[in-house]
Residue, then its C-alpha position, 0 to 999 in steps of 0.5 A: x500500500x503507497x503511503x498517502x505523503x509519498x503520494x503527495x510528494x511525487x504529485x509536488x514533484x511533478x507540478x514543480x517540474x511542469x513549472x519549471x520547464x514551463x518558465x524555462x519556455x517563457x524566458x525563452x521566449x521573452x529572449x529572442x531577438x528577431x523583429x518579426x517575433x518581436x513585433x508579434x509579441x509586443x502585443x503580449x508584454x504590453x496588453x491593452x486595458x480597454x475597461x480601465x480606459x473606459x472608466x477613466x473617461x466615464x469618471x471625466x464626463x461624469x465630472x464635467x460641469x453642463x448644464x444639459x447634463x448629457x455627459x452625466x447619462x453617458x458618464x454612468x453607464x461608460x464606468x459601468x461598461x469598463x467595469x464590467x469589460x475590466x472583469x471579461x477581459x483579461x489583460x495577462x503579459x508574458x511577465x504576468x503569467x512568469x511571475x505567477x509561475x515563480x511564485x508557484x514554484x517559490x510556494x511549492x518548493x517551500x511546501x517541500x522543504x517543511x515536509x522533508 
């Protein structure tokens, strides 16, 4: 019968190596040199954040003094499309997605160490 800790430690095991493969291939990639490559993956260092903008343009308008008071009904309901677009939309880097790896792996690798 496997003992259930030997179990755990084989799964812990392969995940920190599925980690570590996986920011090898990041780095990798964030490394290489052609223009074409980097002109393709500019897009993915430097995503857009269409929600943000839109709330900061609705907070503007909301804001703006008139005494119509039509950028005030177009103000509210442009914060609430950016919120909303900020929750649908995911606006994750290169850099984003290896950060979180290295934080998996620093915690996985801890993990390890107060077990063994």
């Amino acid at each position: 019968m496997n003992d259930p800790l030997k179990a755990r430690l084989d799964k812990l095991r392969k995940i920190s190596e599925s980690t570590k493969r996986r920011a090898n291939l990041y780095s990798d990639i964030a490394q290489m040199d052609s223009s074409q490559t980097a002109s393709s993956l500019g897009s993915l260092q430097k995503a857009p954040a269409p929600g943000k903008k839109l709330q900061k343009i609705g907070f503007l308008m909301l804001w703006v003094p008139e005494p119509t008071g039509i950028t005030c009904a177009i103000g509210g309901p442009m914060i609430v499309a950016g919120r909303y677009l900020d929750k649908k939309y995911n606006g994750a880097t290169i850099h984003d997605i290896g950060k979180a790896t290295q934080n998996t792996m620093s915690s996985i690798s801890d993990f390890k160490t107060t077990v063994m």
